[in-house]
C-alpha positions in Angstrom: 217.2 57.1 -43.3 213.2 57.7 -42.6 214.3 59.4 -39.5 216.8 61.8 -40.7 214.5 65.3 -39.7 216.9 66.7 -42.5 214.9 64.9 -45.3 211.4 65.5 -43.1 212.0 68.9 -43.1 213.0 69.7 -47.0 209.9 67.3 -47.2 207.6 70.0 -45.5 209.7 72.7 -47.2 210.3 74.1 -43.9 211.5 77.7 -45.0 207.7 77.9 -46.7 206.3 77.6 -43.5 207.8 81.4 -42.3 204.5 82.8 -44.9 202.4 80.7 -42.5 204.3 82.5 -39.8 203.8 85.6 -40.8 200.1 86.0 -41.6 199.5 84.3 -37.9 201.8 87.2 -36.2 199.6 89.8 -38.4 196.9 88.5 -37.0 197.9 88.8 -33.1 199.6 92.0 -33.8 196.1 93.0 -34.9 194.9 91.6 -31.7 197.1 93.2 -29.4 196.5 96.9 -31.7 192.7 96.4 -31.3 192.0 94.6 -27.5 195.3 93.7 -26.1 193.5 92.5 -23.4 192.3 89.8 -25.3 195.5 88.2 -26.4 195.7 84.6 -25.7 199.1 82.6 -25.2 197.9 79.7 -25.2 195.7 80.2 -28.0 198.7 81.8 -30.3 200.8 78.9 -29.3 198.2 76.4 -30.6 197.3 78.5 -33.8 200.8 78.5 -34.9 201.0 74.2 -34.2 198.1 74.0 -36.1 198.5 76.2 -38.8 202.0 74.5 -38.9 200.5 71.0 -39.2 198.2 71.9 -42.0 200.5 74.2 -43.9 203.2 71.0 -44.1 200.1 68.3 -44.5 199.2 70.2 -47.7 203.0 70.6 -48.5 203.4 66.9 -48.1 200.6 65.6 -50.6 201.4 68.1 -52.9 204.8 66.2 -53.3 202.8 63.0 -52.5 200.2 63.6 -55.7 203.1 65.3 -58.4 205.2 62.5 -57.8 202.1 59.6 -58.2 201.5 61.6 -61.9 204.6 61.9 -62.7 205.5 65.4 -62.6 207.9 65.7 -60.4 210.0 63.2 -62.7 209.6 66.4 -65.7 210.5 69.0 -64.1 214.2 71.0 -63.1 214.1 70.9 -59.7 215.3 74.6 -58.0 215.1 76.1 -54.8 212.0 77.5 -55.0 210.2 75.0 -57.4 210.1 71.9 -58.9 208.9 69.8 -55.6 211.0 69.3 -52.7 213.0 65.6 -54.7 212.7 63.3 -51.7 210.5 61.2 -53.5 212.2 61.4 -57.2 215.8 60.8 -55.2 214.5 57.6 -53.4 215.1 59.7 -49.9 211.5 58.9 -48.6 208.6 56.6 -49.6 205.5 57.7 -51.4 203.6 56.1 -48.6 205.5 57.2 -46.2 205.1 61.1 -47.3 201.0 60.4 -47.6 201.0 59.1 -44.2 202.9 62.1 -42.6 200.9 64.4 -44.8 197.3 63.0 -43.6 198.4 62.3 -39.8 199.8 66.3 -39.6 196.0 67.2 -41.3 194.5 65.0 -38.7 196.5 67.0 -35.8 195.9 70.4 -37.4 192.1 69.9 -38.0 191.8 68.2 -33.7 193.6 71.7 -32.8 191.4 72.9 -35.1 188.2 71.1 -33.4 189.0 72.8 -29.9 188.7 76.2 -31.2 185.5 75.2 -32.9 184.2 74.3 -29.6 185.2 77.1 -27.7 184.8 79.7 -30.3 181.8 78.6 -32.3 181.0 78.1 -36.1 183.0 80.3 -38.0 185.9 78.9 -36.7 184.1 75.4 -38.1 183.5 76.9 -42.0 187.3 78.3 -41.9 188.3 74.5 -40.9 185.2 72.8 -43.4 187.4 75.1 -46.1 191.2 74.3 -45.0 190.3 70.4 -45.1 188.2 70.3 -48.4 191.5 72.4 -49.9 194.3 70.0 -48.5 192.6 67.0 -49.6 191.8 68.5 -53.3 194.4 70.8 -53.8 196.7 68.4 -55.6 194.5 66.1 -56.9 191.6 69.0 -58.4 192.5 72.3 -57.4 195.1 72.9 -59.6 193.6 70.9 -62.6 190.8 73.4 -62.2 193.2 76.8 -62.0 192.0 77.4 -58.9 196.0 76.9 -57.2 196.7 80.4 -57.0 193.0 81.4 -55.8 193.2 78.9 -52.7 196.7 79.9 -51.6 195.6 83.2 -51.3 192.1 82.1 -50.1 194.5 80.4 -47.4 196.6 83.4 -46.2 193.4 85.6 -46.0 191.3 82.9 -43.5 194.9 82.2 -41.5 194.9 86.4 -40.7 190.9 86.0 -40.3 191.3 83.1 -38.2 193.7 84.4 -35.8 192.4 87.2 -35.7 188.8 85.5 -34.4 190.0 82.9 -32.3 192.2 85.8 -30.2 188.7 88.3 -30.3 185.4 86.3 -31.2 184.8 89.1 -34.2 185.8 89.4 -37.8 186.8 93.0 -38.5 187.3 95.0 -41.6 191.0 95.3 -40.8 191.3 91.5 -40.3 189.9 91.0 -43.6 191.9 93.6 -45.6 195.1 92.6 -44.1 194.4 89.1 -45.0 193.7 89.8 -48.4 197.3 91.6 -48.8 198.6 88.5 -47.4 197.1 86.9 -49.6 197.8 88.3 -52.7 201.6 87.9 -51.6 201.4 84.4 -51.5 199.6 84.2 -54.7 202.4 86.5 -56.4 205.3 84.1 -54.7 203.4 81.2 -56.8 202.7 82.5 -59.9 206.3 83.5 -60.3 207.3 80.2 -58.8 205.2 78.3 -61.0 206.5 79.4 -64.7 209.7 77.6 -64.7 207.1 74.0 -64.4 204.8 75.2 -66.9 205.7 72.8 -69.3 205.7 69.2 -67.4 202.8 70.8 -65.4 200.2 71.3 -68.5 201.8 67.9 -70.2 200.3 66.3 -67.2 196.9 68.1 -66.6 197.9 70.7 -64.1 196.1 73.9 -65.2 198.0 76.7 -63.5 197.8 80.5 -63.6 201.5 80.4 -65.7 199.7 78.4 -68.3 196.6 80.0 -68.5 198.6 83.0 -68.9 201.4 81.2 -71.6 200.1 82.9 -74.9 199.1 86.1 -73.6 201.6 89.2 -74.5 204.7 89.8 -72.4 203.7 93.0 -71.9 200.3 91.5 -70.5 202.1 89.0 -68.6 204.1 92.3 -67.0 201.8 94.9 -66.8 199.6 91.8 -64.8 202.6 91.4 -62.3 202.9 95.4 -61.9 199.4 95.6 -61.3 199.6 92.6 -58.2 202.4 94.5 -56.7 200.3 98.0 -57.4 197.6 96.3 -56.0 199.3 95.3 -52.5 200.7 98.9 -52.2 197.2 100.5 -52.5 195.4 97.7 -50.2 198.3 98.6 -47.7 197.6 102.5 -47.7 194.3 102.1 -47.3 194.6 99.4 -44.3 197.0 102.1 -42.5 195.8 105.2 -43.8 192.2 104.7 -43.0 191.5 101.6 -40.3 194.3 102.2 -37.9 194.6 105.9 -38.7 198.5 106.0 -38.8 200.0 107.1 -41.9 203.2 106.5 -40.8 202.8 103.0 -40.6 203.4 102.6 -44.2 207.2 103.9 -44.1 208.3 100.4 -43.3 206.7 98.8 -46.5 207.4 101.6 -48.6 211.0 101.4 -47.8 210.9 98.0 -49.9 209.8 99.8 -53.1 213.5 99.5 -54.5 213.4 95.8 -53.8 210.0 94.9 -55.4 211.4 97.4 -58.4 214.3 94.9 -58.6 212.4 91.7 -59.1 210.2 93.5 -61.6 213.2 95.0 -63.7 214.8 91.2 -63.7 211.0 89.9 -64.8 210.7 91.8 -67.6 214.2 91.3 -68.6 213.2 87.5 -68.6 210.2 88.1 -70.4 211.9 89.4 -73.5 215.3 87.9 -73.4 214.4 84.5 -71.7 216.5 83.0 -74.9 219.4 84.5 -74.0 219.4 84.1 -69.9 220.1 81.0 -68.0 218.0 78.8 -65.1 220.0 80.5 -62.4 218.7 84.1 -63.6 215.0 83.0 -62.8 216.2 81.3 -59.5 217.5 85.0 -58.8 214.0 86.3 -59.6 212.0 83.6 -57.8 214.6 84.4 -55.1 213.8 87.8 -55.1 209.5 87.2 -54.8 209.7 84.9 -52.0 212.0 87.5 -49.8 210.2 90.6 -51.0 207.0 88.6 -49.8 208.3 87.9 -46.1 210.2 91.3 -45.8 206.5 92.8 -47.1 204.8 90.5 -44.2 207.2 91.4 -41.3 206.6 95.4 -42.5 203.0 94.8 -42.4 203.9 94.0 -38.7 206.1 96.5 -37.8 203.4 99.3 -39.1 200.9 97.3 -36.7 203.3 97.8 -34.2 204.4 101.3 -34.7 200.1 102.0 -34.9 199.7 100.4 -31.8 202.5 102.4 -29.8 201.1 105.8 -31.3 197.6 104.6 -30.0 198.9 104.0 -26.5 
């Protein structure tokens, strides 16, 4: 049973790892639209393994530490929340998850270590940051309402990182296009989070959903709009004005319908949430996790099309 890679991989919540994915390939797109000359195979290769490693090691003692307090026996598990179930279901050990989840943080921080050495300090503070918000993400982090603030801390540096490792600099554009990335995975879980706002404050967690609980639903909406607002502005000015190709945006733009979608079915479940059952907020949790990756693999396209016009 411990070896079944079905149960490892729900354990790692494999499909989460495609946002990992995606703010790597922005980062080597932005490589290859800046210096192709300096794009590395071997280096991508071995940012993706270790991103990969510490994406799932973080993944892993998230389920390891909600499980240990008790939350994940509160909550309604979905596809997008309420912890992966291995360990509620019996289908793995506690210590068996903590092991995997510290030996995959060990392996992502030695990859780590050889860019350290070849590419100096910076890469050193991104690691210093990644491993002080693995360990304390479960156990602090999130009792401090700082969950959504790392995750989008985390897709920023993975964009920055890339980005240095492949070029020895951090640019501007590196920096804004990590912060859209970002601010997409901090949407995905704040909307991802509300159906768990109840077991999570019961047991200490202090997330953005709660902090937000008594605020207006207009607040709670106009909030959202304004994240969404916020990407689409970021995004304009990263094509716009950094890689000087306005056409770029077309692909992300071409989403707007989508994202208008999710928002439409948010607000619907912010004044009728009486009346509308689990699987309508699955639909809208649904909807923020693809709109996120479709946004991500836009971002990458415009990159592309910016480097062709370039050339």
């Amino acid at each position: 049973m411990i070896f079944k890679l079905d149960i490892w991989l729900r354990a790692i919540r494999f499909r989460f790892l495609a946002a990992s994915a995606i703010a790597v390939t922005c980062g080597l797109a932005l490589t290859i639209w800046y210096q192709p000359q300096n794009f590395s195979l071997i280096y991508a290769v071995l940012t993706y393994v270790g991103i990969f490693c510490l994406h799932s090691s973080v993944d892993l003692l998230n389920d390891y530490w909600d499980f240990k307090r008790g939350i994940d026996l509160r909550t309604i598990k979905t596809k997008f929340s309420g912890g992966t179930g291995v360990l509620p279901h019996g289908l793995l050990q506690p210590n068996q998850v903590y092991f995997a989840g510290i030996s995959l943080l060990i392996v992502g921080l030695m990859i780590g270590g050889i860019f350290v050495y070849f590419k100096g300090f910076v890469i050193a503070v991104i690691l210093l940051f990644a491993a002080l918000s693995i360990v304390l993400y479960s156990s602090k982090l999130v009792d401090w309402g700082l969950g959504e603030l790392f995750v989008g801390a985390k897709g920023a540096l993975i964009v920055v990182g890339t980005y240095y490792v492949q070029n020895t600099i951090i640019g501007l554009e590196s920096v804004m296009l990590g912060i859209i990335i970002g601010l997409l995975s901090s949407l995905v879980l704040f909307i991802n989070s509300i159906p768990d706002i109840v077991p999570d404050r019961q047991m200490g967690r202090k997330t953005l959903a709660i902090m937000m609980e008594k605020r207006s639903n207009l607040f709670i909406f106009v909030f959202t709009v304004g994240i969404n607002v916020g990407i689409y502005i970021l995004t304009i000015g990263f094509f716009s004005t950094l890689m000087n190709s306005y056409f770029s945006i077309i692909p992300c733009f071409l989403l707007m319908p989508y994202i208008g979608l999710m928002l439409y079915r948010f607000k619907n479940f912010l004044y009728n949430f009486k009346r509308l059952n689990n699987d309508y907020y699955v639909s809208i949790m649904a909807n923020a996790v693809l709109f996120s990756r479709f946004y991500g693999i836009s971002l990458i396209i415009g990159i592309i099309f910016a480097f062709l016009y370039k050339t």
